[in-house]
N, CA and C atoms as an extended XYZ file, in Angstrom:
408
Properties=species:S:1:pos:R:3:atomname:S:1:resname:S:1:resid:I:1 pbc="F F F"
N        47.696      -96.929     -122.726 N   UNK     1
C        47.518      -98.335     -122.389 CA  UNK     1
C        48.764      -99.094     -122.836 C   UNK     1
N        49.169      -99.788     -122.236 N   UNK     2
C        50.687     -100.792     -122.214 CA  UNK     2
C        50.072     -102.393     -122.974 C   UNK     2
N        50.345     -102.128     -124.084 N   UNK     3
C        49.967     -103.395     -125.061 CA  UNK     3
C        48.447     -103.388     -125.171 C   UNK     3
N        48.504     -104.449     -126.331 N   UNK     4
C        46.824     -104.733     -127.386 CA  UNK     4
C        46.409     -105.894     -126.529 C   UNK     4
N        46.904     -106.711     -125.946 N   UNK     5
C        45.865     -108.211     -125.325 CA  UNK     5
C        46.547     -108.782     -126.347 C   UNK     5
N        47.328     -108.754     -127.174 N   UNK     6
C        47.695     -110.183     -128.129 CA  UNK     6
C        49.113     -110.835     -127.142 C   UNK     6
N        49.000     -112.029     -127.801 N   UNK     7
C        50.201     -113.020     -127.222 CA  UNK     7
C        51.017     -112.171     -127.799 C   UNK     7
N        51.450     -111.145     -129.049 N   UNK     8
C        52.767     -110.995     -129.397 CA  UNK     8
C        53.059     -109.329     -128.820 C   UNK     8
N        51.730     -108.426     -128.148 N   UNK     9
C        51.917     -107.304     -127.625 CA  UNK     9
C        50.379     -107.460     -126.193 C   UNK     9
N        51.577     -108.429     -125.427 N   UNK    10
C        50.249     -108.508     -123.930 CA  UNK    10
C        50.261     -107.156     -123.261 C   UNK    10
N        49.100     -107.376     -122.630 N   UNK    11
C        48.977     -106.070     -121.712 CA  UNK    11
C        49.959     -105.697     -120.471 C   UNK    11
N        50.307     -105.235     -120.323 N   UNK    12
C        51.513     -105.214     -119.197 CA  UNK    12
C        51.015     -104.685     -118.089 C   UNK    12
N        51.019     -105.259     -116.700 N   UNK    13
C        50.136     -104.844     -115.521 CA  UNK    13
C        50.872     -105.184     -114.460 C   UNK    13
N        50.479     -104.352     -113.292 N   UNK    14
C        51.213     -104.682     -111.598 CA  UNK    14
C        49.732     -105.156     -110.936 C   UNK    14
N        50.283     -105.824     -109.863 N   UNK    15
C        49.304     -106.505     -108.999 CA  UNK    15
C        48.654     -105.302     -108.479 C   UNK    15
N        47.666     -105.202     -107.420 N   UNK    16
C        47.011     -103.834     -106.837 CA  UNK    16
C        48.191     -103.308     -106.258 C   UNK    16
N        48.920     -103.828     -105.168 N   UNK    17
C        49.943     -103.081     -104.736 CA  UNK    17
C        50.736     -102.830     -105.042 C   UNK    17
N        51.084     -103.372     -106.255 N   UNK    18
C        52.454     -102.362     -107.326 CA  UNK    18
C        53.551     -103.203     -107.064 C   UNK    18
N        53.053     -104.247     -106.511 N   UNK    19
C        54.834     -105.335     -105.658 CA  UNK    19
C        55.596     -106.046     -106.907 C   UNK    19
N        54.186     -106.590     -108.041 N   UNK    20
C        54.687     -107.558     -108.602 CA  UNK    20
C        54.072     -107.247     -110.098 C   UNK    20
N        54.841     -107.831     -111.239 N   UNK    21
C        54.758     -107.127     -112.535 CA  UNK    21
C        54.172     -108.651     -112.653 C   UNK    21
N        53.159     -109.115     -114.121 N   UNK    22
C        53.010     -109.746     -114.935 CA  UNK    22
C        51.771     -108.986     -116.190 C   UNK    22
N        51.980     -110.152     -117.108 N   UNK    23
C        51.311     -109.786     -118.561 CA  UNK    23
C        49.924     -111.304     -118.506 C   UNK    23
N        49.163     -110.074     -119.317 N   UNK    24
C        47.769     -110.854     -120.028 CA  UNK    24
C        47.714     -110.580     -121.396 C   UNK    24
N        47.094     -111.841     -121.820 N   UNK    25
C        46.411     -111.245     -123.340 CA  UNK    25
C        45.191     -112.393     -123.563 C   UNK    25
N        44.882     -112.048     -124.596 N   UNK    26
C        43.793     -112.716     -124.851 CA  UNK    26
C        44.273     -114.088     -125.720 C   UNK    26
N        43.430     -115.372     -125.600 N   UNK    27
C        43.374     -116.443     -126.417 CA  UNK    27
C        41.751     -116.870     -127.348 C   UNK    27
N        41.420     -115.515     -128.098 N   UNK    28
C        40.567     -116.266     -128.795 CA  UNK    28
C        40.772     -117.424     -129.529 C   UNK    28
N        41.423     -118.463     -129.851 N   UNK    29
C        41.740     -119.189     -130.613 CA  UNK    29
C        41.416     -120.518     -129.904 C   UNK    29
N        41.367     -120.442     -128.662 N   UNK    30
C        40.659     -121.431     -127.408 CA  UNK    30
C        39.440     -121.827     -127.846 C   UNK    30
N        38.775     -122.370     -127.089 N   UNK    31
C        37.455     -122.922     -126.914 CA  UNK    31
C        37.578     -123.758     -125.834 C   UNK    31
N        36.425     -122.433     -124.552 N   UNK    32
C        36.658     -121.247     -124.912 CA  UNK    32
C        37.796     -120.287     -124.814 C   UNK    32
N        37.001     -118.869     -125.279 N   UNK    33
C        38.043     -118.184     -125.313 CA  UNK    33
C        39.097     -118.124     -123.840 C   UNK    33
N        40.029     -117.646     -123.526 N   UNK    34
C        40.859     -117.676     -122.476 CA  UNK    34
C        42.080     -116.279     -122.588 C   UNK    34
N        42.002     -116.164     -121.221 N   UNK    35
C        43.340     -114.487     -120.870 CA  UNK    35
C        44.341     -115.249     -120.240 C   UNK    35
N        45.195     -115.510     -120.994 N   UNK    36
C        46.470     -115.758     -120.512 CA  UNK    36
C        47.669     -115.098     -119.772 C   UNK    36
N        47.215     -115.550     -118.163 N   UNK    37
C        48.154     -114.334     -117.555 CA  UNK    37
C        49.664     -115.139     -117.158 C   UNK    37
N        50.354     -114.482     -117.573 N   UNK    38
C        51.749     -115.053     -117.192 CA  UNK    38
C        52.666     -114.420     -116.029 C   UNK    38
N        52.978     -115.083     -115.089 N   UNK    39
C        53.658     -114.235     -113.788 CA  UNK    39
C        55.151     -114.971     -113.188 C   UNK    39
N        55.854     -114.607     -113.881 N   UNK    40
C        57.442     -114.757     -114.132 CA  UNK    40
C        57.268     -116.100     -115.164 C   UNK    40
N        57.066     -117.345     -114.102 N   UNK    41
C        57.241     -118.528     -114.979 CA  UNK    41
C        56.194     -118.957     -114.821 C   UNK    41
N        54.881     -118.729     -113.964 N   UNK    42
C        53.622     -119.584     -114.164 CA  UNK    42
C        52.728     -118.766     -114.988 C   UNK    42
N        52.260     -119.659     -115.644 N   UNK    43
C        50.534     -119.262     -116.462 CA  UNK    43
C        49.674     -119.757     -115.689 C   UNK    43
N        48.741     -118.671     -115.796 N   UNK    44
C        47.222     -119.010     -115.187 CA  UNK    44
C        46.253     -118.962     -116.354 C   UNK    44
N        45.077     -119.608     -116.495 N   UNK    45
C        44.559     -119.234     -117.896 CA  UNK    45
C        42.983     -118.866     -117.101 C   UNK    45
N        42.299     -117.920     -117.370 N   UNK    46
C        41.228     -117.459     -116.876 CA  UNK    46
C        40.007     -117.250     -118.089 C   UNK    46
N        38.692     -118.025     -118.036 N   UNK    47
C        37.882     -117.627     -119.069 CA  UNK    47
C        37.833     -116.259     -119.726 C   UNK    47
N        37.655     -115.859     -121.022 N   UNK    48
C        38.161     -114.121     -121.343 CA  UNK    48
C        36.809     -113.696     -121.070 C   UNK    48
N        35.669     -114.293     -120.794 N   UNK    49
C        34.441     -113.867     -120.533 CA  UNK    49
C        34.102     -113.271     -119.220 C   UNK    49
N        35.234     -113.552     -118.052 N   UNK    50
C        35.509     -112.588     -116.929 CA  UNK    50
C        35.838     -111.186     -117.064 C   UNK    50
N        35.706     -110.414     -118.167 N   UNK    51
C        36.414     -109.143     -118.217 CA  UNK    51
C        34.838     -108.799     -118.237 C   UNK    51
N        33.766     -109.215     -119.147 N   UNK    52
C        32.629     -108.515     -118.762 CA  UNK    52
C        31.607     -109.270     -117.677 C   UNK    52
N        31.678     -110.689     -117.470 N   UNK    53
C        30.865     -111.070     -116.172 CA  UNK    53
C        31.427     -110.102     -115.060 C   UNK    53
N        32.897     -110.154     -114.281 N   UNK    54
C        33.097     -109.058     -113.686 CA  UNK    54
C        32.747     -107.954     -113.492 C   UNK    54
N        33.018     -107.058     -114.671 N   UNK    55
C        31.937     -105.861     -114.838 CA  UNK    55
C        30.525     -105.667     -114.721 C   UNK    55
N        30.262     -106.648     -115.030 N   UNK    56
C        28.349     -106.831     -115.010 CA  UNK    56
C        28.224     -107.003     -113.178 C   UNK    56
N        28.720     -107.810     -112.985 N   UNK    57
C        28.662     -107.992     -111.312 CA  UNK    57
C        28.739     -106.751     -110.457 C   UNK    57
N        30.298     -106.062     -111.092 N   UNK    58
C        30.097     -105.211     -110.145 CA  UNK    58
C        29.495     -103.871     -110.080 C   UNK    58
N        28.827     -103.856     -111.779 N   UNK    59
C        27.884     -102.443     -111.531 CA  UNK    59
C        26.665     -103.056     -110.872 C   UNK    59
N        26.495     -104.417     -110.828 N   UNK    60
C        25.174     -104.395     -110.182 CA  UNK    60
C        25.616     -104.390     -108.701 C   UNK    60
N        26.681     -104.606     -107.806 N   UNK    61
C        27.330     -104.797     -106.585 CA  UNK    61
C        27.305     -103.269     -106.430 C   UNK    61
N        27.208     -102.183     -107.285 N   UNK    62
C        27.057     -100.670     -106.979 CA  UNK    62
C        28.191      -99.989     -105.928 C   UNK    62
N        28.907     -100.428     -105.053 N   UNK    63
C        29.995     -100.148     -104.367 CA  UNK    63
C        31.350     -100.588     -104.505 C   UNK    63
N        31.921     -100.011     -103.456 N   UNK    64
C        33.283     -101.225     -103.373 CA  UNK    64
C        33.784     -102.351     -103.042 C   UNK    64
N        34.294     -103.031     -103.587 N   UNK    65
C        34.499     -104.580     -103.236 CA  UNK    65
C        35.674     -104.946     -102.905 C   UNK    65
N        36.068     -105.816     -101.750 N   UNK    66
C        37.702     -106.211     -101.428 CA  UNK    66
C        37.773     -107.334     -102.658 C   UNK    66
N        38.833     -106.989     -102.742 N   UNK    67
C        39.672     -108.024     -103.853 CA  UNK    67
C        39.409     -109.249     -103.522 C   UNK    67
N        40.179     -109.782     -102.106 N   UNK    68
C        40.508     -111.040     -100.794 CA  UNK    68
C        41.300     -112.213     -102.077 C   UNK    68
N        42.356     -111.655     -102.947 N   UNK    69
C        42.625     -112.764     -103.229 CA  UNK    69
C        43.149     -113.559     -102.632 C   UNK    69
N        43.097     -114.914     -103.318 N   UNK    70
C        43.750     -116.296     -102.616 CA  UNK    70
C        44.192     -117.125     -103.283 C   UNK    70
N        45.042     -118.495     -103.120 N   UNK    71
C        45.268     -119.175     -103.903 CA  UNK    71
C        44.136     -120.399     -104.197 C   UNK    71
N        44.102     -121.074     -104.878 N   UNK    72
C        43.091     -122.048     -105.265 CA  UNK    72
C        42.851     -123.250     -103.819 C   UNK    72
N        44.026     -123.773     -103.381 N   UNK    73
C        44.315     -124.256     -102.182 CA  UNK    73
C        43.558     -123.634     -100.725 C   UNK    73
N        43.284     -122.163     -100.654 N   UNK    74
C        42.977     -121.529      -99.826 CA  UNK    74
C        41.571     -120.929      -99.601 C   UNK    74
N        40.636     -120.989      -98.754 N   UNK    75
C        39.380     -120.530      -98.949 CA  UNK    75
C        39.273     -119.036      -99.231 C   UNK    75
N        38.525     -118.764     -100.081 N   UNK    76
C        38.683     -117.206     -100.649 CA  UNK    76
C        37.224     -116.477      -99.190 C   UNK    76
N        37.814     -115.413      -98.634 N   UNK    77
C        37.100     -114.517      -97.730 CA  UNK    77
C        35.389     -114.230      -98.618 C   UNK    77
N        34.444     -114.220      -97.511 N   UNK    78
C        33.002     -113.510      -98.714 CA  UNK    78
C        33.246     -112.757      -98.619 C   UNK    78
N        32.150     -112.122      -99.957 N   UNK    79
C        31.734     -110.951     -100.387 CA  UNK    79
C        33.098     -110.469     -100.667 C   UNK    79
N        33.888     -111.081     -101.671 N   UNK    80
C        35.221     -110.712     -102.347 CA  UNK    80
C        35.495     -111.226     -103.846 C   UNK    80
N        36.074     -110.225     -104.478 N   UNK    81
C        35.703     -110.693     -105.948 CA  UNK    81
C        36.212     -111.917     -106.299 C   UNK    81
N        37.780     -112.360     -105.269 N   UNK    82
C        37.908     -113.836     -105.286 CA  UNK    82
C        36.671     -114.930     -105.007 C   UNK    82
N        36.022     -114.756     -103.583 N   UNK    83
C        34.710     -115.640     -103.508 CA  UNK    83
C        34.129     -115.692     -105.094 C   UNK    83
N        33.723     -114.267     -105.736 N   UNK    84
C        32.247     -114.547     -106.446 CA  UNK    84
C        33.282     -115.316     -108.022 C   UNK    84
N        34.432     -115.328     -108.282 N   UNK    85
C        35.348     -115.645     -108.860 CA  UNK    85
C        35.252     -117.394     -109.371 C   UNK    85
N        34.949     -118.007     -107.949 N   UNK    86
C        34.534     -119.429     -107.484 CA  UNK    86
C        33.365     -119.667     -107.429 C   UNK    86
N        32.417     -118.815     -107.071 N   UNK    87
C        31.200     -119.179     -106.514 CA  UNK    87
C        30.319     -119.915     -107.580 C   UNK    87
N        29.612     -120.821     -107.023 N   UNK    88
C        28.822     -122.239     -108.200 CA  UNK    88
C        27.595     -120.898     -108.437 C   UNK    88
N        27.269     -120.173     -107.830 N   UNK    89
C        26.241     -118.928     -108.176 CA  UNK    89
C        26.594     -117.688     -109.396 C   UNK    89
N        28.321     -117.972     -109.463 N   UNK    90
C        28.208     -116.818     -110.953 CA  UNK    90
C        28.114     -117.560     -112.371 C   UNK    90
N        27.752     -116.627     -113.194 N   UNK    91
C        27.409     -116.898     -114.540 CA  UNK    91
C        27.986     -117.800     -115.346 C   UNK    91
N        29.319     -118.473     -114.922 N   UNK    92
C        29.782     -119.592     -115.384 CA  UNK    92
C        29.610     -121.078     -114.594 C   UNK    92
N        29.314     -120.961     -113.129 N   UNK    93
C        28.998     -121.874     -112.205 CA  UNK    93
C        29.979     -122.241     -111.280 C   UNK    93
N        31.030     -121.529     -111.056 N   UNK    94
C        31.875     -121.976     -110.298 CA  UNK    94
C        33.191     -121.098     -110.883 C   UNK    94
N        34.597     -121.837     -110.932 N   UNK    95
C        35.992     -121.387     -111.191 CA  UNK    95
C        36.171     -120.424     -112.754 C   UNK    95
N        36.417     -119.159     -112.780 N   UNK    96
C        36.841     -118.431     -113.948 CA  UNK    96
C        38.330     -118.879     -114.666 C   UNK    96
N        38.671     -119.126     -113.561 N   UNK    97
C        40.442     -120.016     -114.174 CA  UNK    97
C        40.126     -121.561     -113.676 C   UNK    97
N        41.180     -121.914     -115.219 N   UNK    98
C        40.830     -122.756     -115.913 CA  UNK    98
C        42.242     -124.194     -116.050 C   UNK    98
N        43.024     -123.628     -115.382 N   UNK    99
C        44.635     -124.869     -114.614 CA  UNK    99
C        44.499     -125.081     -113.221 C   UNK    99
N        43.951     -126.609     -113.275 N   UNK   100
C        43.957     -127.214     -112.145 CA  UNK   100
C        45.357     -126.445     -111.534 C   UNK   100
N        44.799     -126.184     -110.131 N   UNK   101
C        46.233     -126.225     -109.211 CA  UNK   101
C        46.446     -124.527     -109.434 C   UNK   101
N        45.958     -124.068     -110.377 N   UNK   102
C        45.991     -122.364     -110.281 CA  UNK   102
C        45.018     -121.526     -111.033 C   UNK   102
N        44.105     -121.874     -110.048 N   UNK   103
C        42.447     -121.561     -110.668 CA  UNK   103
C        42.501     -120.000     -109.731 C   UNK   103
N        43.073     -119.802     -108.560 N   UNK   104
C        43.160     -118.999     -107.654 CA  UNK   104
C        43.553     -117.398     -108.210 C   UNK   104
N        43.971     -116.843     -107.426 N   UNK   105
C        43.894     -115.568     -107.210 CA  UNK   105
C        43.343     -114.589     -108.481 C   UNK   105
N        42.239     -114.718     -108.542 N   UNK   106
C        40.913     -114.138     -109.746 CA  UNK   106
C        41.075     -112.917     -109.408 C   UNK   106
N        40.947     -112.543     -107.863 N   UNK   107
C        41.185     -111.239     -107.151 CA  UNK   107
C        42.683     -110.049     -107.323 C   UNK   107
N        43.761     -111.064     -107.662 N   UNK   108
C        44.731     -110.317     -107.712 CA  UNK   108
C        45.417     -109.704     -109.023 C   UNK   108
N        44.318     -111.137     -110.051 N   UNK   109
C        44.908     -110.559     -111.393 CA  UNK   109
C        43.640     -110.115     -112.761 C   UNK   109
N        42.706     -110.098     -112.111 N   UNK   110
C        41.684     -109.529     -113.354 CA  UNK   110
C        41.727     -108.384     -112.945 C   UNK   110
N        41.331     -107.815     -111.754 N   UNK   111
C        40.760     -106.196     -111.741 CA  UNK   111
C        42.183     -105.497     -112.255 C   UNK   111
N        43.157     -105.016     -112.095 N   UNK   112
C        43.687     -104.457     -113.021 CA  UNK   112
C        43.978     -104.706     -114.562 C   UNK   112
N        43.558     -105.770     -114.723 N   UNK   113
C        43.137     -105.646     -116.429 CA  UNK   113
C        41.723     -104.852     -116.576 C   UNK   113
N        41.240     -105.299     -115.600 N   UNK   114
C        39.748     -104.204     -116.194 CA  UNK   114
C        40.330     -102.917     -115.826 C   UNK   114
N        40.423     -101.858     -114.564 N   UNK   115
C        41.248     -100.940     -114.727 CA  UNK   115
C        42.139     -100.238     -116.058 C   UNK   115
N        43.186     -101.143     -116.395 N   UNK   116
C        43.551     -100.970     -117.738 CA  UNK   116
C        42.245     -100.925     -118.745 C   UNK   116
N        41.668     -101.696     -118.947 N   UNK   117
C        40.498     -101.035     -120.078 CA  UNK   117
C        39.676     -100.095     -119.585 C   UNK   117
N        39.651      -99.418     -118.331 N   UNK   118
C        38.723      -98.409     -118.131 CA  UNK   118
C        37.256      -98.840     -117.478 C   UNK   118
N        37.195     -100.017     -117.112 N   UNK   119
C        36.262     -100.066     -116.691 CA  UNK   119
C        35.616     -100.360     -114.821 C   UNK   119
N        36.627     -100.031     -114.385 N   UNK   120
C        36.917     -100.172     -112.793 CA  UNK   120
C        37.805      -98.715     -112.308 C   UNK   120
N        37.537      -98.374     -111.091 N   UNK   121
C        38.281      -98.006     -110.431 CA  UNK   121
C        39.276      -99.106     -108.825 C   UNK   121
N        40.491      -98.910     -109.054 N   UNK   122
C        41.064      -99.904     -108.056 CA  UNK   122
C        41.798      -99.540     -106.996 C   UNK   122
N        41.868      -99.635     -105.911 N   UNK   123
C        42.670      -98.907     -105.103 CA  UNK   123
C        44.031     -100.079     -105.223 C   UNK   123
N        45.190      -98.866     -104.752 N   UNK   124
C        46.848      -99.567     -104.673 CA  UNK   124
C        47.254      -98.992     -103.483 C   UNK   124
N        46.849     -100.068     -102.443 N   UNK   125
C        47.326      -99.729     -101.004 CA  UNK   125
C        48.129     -101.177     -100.732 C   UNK   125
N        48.886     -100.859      -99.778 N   UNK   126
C        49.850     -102.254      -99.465 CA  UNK   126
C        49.179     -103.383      -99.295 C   UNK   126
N        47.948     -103.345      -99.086 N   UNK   127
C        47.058     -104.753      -98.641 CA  UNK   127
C        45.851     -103.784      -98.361 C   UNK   127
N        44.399     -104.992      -98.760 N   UNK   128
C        42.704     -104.854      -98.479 CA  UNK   128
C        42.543     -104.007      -98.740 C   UNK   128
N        43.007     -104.214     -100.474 N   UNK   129
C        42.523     -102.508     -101.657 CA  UNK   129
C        41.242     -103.667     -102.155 C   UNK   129
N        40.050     -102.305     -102.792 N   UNK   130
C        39.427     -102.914     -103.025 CA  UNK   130
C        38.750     -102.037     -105.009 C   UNK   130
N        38.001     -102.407     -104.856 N   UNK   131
C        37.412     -102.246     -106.575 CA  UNK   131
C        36.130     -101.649     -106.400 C   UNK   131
N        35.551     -101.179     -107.518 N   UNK   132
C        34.142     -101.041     -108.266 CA  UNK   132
C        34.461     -100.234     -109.535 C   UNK   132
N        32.551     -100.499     -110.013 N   UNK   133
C        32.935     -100.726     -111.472 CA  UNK   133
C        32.480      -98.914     -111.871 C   UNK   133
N        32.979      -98.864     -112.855 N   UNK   134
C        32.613      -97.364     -113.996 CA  UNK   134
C        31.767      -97.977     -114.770 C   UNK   134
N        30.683      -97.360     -114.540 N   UNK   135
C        29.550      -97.706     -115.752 CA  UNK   135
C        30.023      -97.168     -117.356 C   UNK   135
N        29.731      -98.614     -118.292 N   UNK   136
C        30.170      -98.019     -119.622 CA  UNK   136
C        29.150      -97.394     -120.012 C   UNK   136
């Protein structure tokens, strides 16, 4: 595994298709907590409670799921982990990220952090890779 989740050793990760490098780590020190993903010069900050709502979703989703990320600006495709990412129906009520203006692509940058912890399998195809979960 490529780093602990701390701000001073983040996790080091590629998008699904391997195009583009950025880092996460964790912000317990928030309220709430928050995964700080950084991608060249923007931060996105995403509740850290998406690493297991995600997981919980998608062992109960039992298959594979398209990613469909999008930007916050852009309507996210259904039945995509971006949609349920937004949706006023998941366990937080709506948006997992948490900066106006880049609440978006939930789809492109959590599932390979879960991956990295082992708890997903992800496909890395050039485009409409999709996910499901490994039961812990």
């Amino acid at each position: 595994m490529s780093g602990t989740g701390t701000a001073s050793d983040p996790w080091q990760l590629k998008t699904p298709p391997g195009t583009g490098e950025y880092t996460i780590h964790r912000d317990d020190a928030s309220d709430p907590p928050l995964l700080v993903c950084q991608v060249g010069k923007t931060r996105l900050t995403y509740l850290a409670r998406a690493i297991d709502d995600l997981h919980a979703m998608l062992v109960a989703h039992g298959d594979w799921m398209p990613l469909g990320a999008a930007d916050e600006q852009k309507p996210a495709k259904p039945d995509t982990v971006e949609a349920w990412g937004r949706d006023p129906a998941n366990p937080v009520g709506g948006w997992y990220g948490q900066r106006k203006g880049y609440r978006g692509r939930f789809g492109m940058y959590l599932p390979p952090l879960l991956e990295e912890l082992g708890l997903v399998e992800l496909e890395h195809n050039a485009r409409n890779n999709r996910v499901r979960a490994v039961p812990k």
